[in-house]
Structure formats: C-alpha cells, structure tokens
C-alpha positions in Angstrom: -14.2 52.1 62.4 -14.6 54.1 65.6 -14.3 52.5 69.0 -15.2 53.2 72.1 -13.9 55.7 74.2 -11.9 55.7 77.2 -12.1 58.5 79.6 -9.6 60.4 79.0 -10.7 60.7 75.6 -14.0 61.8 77.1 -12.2 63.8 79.7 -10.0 65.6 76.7 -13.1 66.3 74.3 -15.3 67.8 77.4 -12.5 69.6 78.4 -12.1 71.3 75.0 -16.1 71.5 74.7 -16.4 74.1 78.1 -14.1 76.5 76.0 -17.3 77.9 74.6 -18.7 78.0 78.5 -16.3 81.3 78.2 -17.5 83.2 75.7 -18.3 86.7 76.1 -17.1 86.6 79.9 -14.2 84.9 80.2 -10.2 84.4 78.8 -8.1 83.0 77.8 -11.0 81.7 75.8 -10.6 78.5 73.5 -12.6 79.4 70.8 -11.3 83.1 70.7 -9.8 82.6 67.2 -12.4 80.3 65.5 -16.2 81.1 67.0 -18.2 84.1 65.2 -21.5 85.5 65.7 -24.2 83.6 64.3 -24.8 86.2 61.8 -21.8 85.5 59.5 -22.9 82.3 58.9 -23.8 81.7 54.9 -21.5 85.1 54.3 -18.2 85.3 52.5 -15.7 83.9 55.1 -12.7 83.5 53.1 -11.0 84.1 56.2 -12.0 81.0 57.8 -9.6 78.1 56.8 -10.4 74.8 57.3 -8.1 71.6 56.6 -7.8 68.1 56.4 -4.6 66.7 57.0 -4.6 62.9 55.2 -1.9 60.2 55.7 -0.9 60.0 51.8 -2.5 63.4 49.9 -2.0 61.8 46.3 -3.9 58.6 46.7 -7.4 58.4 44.2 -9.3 56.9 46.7 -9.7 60.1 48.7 -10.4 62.8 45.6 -14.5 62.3 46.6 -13.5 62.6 50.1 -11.9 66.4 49.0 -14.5 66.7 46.7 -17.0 66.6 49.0 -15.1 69.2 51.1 -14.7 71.9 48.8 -18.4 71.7 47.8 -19.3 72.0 51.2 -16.3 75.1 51.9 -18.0 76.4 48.8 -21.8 76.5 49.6 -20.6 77.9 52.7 -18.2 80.5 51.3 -14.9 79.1 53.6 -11.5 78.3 52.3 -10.6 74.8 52.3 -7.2 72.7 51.5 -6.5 69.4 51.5 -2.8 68.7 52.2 0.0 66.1 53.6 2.4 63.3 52.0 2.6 62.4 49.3 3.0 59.0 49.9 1.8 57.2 52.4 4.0 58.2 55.4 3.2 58.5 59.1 6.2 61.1 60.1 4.5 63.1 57.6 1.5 63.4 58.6 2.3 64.4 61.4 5.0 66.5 60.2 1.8 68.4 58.1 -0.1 68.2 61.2 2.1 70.0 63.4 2.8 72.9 60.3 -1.0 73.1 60.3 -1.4 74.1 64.0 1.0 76.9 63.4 -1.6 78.3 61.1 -4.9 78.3 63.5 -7.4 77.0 60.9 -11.1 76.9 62.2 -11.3 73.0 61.8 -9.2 70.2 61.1 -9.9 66.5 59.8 -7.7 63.6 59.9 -7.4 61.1 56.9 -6.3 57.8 58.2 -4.3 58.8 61.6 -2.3 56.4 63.7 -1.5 56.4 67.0 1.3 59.1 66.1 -0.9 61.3 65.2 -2.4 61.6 68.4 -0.1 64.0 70.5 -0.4 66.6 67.7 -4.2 66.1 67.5 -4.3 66.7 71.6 -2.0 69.9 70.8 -4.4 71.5 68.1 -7.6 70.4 70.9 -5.4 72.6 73.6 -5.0 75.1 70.9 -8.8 75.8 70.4 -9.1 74.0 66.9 -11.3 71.7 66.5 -10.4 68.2 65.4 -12.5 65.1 63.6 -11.1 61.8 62.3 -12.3 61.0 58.4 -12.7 57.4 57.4 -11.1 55.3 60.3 -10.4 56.3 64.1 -8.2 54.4 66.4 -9.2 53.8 70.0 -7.2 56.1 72.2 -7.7 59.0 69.6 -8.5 62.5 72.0 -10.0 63.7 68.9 -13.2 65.0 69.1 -15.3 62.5 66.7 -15.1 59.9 63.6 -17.4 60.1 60.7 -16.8 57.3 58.2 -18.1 53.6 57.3 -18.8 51.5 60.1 -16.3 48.6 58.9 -18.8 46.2 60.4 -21.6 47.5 58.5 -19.2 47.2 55.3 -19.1 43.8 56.2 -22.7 42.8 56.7 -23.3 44.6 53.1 -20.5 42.1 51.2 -22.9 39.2 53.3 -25.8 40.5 51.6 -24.0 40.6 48.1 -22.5 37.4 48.8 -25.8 35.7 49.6 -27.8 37.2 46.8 -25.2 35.6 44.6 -25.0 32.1 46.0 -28.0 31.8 48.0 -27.4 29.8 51.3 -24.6 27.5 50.7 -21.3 27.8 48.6 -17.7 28.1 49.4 -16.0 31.3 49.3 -12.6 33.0 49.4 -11.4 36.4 51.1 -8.7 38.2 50.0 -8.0 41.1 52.9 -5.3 42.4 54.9 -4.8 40.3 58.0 -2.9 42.9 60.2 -5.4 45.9 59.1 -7.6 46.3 62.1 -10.7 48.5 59.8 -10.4 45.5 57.7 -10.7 42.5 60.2 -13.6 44.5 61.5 -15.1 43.8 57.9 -14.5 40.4 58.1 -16.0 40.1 61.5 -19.6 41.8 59.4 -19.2 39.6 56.7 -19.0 37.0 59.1 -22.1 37.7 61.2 -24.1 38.2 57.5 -23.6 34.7 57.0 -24.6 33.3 59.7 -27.2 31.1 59.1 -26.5 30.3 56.3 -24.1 26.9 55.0 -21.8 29.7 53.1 -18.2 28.9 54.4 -14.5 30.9 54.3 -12.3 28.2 52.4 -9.6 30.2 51.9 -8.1 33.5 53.0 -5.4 35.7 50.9 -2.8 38.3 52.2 -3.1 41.1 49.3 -0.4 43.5 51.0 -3.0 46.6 50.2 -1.8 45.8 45.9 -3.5 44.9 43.2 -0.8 43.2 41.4 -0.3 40.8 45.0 -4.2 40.5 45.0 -3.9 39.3 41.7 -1.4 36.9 42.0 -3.2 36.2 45.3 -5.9 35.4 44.0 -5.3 33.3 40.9 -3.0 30.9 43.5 -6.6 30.1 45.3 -8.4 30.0 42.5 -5.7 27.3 41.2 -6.6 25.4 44.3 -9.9 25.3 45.2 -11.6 24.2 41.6 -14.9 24.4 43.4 -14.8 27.6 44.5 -18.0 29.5 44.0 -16.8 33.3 44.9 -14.2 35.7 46.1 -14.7 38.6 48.4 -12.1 41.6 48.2 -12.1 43.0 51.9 -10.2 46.5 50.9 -9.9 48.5 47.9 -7.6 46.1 45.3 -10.8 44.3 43.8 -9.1 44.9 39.9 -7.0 42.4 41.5 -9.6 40.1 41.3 -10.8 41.0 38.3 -7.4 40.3 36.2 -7.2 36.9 38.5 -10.4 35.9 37.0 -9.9 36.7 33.6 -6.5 35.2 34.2 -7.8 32.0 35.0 -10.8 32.0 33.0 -13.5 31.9 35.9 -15.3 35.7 35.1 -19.0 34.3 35.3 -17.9 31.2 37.2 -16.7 32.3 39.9 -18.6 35.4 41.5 -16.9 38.1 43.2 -18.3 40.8 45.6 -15.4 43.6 46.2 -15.0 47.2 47.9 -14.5 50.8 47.2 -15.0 52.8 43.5 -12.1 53.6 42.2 -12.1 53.7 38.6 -10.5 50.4 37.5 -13.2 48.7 40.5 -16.2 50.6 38.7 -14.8 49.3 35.1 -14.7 46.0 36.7 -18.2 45.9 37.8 -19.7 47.5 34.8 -18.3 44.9 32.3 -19.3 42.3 34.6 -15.8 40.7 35.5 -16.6 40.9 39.0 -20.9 41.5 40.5 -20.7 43.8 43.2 -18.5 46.1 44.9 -19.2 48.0 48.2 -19.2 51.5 48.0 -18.7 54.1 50.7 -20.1 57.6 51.2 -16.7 59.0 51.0 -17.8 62.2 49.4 -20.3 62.7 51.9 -17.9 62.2 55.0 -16.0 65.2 53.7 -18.8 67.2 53.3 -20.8 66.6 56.7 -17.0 67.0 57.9 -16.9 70.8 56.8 -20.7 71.6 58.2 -19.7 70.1 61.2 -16.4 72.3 61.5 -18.4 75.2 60.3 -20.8 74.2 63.2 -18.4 74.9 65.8 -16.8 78.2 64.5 -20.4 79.8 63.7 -22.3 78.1 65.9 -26.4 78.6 65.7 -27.8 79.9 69.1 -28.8 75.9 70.0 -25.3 75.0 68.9 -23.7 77.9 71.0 -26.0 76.9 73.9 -24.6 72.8 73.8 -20.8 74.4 73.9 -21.1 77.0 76.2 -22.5 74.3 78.7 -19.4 72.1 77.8 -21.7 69.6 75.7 -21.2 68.4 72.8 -24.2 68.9 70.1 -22.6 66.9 67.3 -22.8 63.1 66.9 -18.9 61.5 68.1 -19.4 59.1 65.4 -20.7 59.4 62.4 -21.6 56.3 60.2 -22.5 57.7 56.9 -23.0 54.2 55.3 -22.4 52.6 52.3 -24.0 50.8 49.4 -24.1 47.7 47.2 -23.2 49.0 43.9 -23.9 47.4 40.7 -23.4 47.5 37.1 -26.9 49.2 36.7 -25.4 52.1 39.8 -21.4 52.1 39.3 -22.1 54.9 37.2 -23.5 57.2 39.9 -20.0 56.6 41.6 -18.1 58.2 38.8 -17.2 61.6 39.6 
C-alpha cells in the first residue's frame, strides 16, 4: 500500500518531472534518451526497452503481473523484460537494479522494493528513466508512483466476504504475517469492515509467508477453538488453510475467506474447501504500468504540456482494486 509522501519525495519526483520543461531548448535534458515525438506512438519501437525489476523473478504469483506487461509492450510494439533473483533476495534486486540503469531503458517498475532499493531508484530518476513501484510502495520511496491494491481496501473486501458468510456475529481466526506492514494494513480493512458488527478476532496465526506453517498454523487453532466459525488467510498461503481443514475435518464447518489466485488457492475455491478468496488486478497493474511508461517516453501533446511545466499528469498512486472471487468466478482468474 502506498503512503504518503514526504517532501523530499515530492521535491525528488518534481525535480525529475521539469526535465521535460527542457525539451527542444535546453541540455543537458533528462528525457533526451527516452521522450519521442508524438508521432511514433502506436509504431514499431522495438528500440524502446522497458523493464521491471521484481524482488524474486521466479515466484507464480507475479506471471499475470508480466503478463499483463508484455500485452501491453505488445499492443504498443515496445520491448519488454521482466528480470531479477531468483529467489527472493534484497542485494539482488538491487544488484539487477543497478545492471539495469547501465542499459537506459525508457521505464522501469519495481516489484516489491525495500528501503534498499531506494538509492538505485533515485539514481535511475537522476538518470532520466522513469521509475514506478508495482504492488507495494514503502514510505520514503523517491519513486515516482505506486500502482497496486490498496491493502486496506483488500481488507474491507475479506469483511464483506466474511460477513456474507456469518452474518453479524461469529468468531473468527486470522492467519497473517505480523511483521509484514501491506499485510497489517489488511488487517486494519478487515477490521474496520466489521465494525458494527458482533464478529470478533479469536485468534491470530504467524504463517511465516508458507503454506505448510499456515497449515500447521492453522490446524493448531482450529484444535483449540471448537467453536470457531471461520478463518481468514491475510496473504497468499490460503492452500494452507485448505489442507488444515480437510485435515481436521471442518471443510463446510468452518468457513474460510483467503487471498490472491494462485492455482492451488483457485482449486481450493472451486472445490469448495475454502468460500472466497480475494483477488487482485495483478495483471492489470502491469499493464497500466507499461502505458504509463510509454506515457512518459511518447508523451501526447497534453501529456508533453503537464512535463514540460514540471507537473505530473499521471495519478502517484494507482489503486487498481480487487475482487471477491468465487467458485462461480475463480475460473476467470486462470490464465
């Protein structure tokens, strides 16, 4: 989730905005390498390389995210890649990050930064690339925008599953990761969405971001709390709850509303193990990610106008929502 800005961060992305207040008259000129005229937009521009640099490259949770990218860097006849390490590694990101800069793409996104990433996402600003966050933003990021779930939202839309299920009272479980700062924003949503309501948090589980611990996890409250009437899966291990529950023999007893769509999540919610999940617009975050970069390095005469005057014509943060899925939708999630 995207927080607010401090003003530096301001300070840094106006300062990199009034690069295009020098084009055509004066040098050295910021976007010199990345802004065309607006008449190669929609042509072959193989030329134009755009990149997003993600914290662990191999994880299955991101493939809409990069599918949604090279759809986009197709339509719009771009190259795209999608790179960094292969497991989930902070030096390594910014390890890609810094390799990447070398190269002068036209854009670059960020999967997942921390606060590491931040000098080398200031460097590629000072170089005249620009720079978006994809999926979560920290607060002191100088890049220039976030577009991703509002966590909070995610959390309102787990209330709305949660009272659908139960109605107004009931007790209820969360299994999350307490040190995760996206995720406690959830918490805080699902919190406020059941306000009103006699619907209390019994018990909470540490799931360590793995299904196995979320199963085990999971079982342990079940064991108990007997009158338990649901479980909520705050991040993306909800199979977890689904093998707790058939573990335990509570699938249909015990509701469960969990997040994300990978495969083994859908499966879960199609065979009715588990009622809802969450489901994020991840594809569509990397594909409003690439028009946006496109945006900048072909900008329309409006769009030229906003960055030749230092002003930014794009939204800073982006909430491209997120959905309750069920058994009847989980298939539209499957790429």
């Amino acid at each position: 989730m995207a927080k607010k800005r401090t003003l530096d961060q301001q300070n840094s992305r106006r300062k990199f905005l009034q690069g295009g207040a020098a084009l055509g008259a004066m040098a050295p000129v910021l976007f010199a390498n990345n802004v065309q005229a607006h008449g190669s937009r929609l042509k072959d521009n193989k030329d134009q390389e755009y990149v997003i640099v993600s914290i662990v490259a191999t994880h299955p949770f991101w493939n809409d995210l990069k599918n949604g990218a090279q759809d986009a860097a197709d339509d719009l006849g771009v190259s795209f890649s999608y790179v960094g390490p292969a497991g989930f590694d902070v030096e390594g990101q910014v390890q890609t990050m810094e390799q990447i800069i070398i190269k002068k793409p036209a854009g670059i996104g960020q999967v997942h930064s921390t606060d590491a990433a931040y000098p080398s996402i200031q460097k590629a600003l000072d170089a005249g690339i620009p720079v978006m966050h994809l999926t979560s933003m920290g607060v002191n990021s100088p890049a220039l925008g976030y577009i991703g779930s509002n966590e909070e939202n995610v959390g309102l839309v787990m209330a709305k599953g949660v009272k659908d299920l139960l109605g107004t009272s009931g007790k209820i479980a969360v299994s999350t990761v307490p040190a995760q700062d996206n995720l406690n924003d959830r918490i805080a949503g699902l919190e406020k969405g059941l306000e009103g309501t006699d619907i209390k948090i019994v018990a909470t589980g540490d799931n360590k971001a793995d299904d196995s611990v979320t199963a085990s996890s999971t079982s342990a409250i079940l064991l108990a709390n007997p009158d338990l009437d649901a479980v909520v899966c705050i991040n993306a291990t909800g199979s977890g709850v689904a093998a707790a529950l058939k573990e335990t023999g509570k699938v249909g007893k015990v509701k469960a509303v969990i997040a994300d769509t990978l495969p083994p999540i859908l499966d879960a919610v199609e065979d009715g193990t588990v009622d809802y999940t969450v489901g994020q617009q991840i594809y569509m975050q990397g594909y409003i990610w690439m028009q946006m970069m496109y945006a900048i390095a072909n900008p329309t005469p409006v769009i030229k106008g906003f960055l030749d005057g230092g002003l930014n014509p794009f939204p800073t943060n982006c909430d491209t929502g997120c959905n309750l899925i069920d058994k009847n939708t989980a298939k539209l999630y499957r790429g």
